[in-house]
DOVEXPA-366979 format. One record per residue (C-alpha): residue number from 1; x, y, z. Coordinates in steps of 0.001 Angstrom, whole numbers, plus 524288, in hexadecimal, padded with zeros to 5 digits. Layout:
<atoms>
NUM;X;Y;Z $
...
</atoms>
This chain:
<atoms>
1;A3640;B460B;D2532 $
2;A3B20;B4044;D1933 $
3;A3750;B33AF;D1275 $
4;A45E6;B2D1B;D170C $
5;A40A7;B31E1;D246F $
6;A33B5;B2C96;D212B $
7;A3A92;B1FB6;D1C72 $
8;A43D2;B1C6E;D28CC $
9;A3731;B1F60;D30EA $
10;A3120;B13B6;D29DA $
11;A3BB6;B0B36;D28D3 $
12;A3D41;B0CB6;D3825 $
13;A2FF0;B0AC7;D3C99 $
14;A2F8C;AFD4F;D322F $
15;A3BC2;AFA25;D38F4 $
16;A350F;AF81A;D45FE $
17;A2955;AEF13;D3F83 $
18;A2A13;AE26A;D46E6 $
19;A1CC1;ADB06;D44BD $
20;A1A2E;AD1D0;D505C $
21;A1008;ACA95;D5160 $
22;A0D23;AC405;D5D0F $
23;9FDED;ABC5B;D5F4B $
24;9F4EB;AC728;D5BEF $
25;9FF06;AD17F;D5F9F $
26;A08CA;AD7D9;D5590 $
27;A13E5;AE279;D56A5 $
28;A1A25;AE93E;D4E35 $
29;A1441;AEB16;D42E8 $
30;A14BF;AF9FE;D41C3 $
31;A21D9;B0067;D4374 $
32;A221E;B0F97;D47C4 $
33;A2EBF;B19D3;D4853 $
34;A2CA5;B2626;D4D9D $
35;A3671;B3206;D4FD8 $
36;A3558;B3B18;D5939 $
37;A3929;B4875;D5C40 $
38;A4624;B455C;D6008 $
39;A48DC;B3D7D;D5498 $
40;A48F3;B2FF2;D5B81 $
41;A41B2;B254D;D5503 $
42;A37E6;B1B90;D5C03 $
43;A30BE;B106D;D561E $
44;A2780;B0699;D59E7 $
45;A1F3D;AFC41;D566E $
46;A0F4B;AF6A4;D5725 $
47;A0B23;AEE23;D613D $
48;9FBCF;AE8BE;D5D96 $
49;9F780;AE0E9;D6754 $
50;9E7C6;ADB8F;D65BA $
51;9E312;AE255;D7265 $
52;9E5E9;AEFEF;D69D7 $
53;9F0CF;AF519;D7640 $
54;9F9EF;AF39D;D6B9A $
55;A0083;B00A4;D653E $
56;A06DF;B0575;D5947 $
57;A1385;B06D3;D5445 $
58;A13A5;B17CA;D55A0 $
59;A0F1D;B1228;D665E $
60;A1BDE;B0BDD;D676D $
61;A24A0;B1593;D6114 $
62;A1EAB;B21C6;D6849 $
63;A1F36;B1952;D7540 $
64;A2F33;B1799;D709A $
65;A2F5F;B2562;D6FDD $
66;A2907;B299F;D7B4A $
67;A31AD;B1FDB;D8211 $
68;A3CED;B2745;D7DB8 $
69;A3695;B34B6;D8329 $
70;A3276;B3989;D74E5 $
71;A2424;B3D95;D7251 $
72;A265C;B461A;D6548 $
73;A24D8;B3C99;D5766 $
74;A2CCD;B433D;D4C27 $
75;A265F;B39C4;D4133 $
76;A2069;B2B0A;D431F $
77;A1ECF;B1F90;D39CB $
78;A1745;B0FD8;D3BD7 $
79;A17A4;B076B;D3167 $
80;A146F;AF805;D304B $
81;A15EB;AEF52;D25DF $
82;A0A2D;AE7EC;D1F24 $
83;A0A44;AD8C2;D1D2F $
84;A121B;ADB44;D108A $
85;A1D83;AE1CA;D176B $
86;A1A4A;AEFB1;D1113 $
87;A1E08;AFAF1;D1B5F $
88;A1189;B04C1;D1D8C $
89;A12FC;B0F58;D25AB $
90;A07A2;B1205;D2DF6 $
91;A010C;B1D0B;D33C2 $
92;9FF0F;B1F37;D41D3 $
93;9F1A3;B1C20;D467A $
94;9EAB1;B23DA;D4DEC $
95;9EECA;B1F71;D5B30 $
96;9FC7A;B2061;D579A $
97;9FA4F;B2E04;D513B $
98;9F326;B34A9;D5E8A $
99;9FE43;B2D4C;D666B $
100;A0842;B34A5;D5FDE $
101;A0040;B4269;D640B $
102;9FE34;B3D63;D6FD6 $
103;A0D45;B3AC1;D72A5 $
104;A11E4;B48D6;D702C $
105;A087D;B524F;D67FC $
106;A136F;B571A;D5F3C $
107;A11BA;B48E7;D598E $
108;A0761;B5064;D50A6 $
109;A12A1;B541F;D48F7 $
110;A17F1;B45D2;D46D2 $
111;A1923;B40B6;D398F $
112;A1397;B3392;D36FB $
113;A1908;B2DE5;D2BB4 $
114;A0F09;B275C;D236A $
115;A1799;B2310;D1994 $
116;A2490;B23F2;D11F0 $
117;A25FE;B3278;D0E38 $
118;A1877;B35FA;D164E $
119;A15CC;B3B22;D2366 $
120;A0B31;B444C;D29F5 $
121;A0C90;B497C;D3753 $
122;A0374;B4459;D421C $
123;9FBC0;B4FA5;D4297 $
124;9F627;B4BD1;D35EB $
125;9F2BD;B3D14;D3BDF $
126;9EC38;B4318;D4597 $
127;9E6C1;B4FEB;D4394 $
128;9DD54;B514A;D4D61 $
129;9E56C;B4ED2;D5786 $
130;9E241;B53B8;D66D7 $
131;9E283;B6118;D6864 $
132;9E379;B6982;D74EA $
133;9D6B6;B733A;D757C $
134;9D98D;B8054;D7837 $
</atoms>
């Protein structure tokens, strides 16, 4: 993947950032594009809600794709923007990262983009991942 690659990823998922807020409820706030297998793009945004049934950005765009009858994530990036408008891009957490495994294995092989120019596959966010015993 190249850093133009890299660079339209970003721009895309900061595209879909639409902070609501709403109470004690907010939306929006992280922005993730994914591409799959087939080359189709999905994206999707956070929902935090205070009773924690909320989900993250990567939830919504892997529930987009699996809509669509994909399973199989090419590369992924979230990003948000702090309260001085600078764009971070953010790595999966940990629920995100064994959701990703857990939605087709060969999701180990998914890059994450961690940055402008930088990506590691997910393998190496989660390197002990379940394995079958012989």
């Amino acid at each position: 993947m190249t850093d133009v690659e890299h660079d339209d990823l970003i721009a895309a998922a900061a595209a879909v950032l639409n902070p609501q807020v709403l109470g004690d409820r907010s939306s929006g706030t992280v922005g993730c594009v994914l591409v799959t297998a087939a080359g189709n793009r999905y994206s999707g945004v956070c929902i935090d809600v205070p009773c924690s049934m909320g989900f993250c950005a990567e939830h919504a765009a892997i529930a987009a794709m699996v809509t669509a009858g994909e399973f199989r994530i090419v590369s992924i990036v979230a990003v948000a923007r702090d309260d001085k408008g600078a764009l971070w891009v953010l790595s999966p957490c940990g629920r995100c990262r064994e959701f990703m495994h857990q939605v087709h294995p060969d999701n180990l092989d998914a890059k994450v983009l961690l940055g402008p120019g930088t990506s590691v596959r997910l393998r190496e966010l989660l390197p002990y991942s379940q394995r079958r015993l012989v």
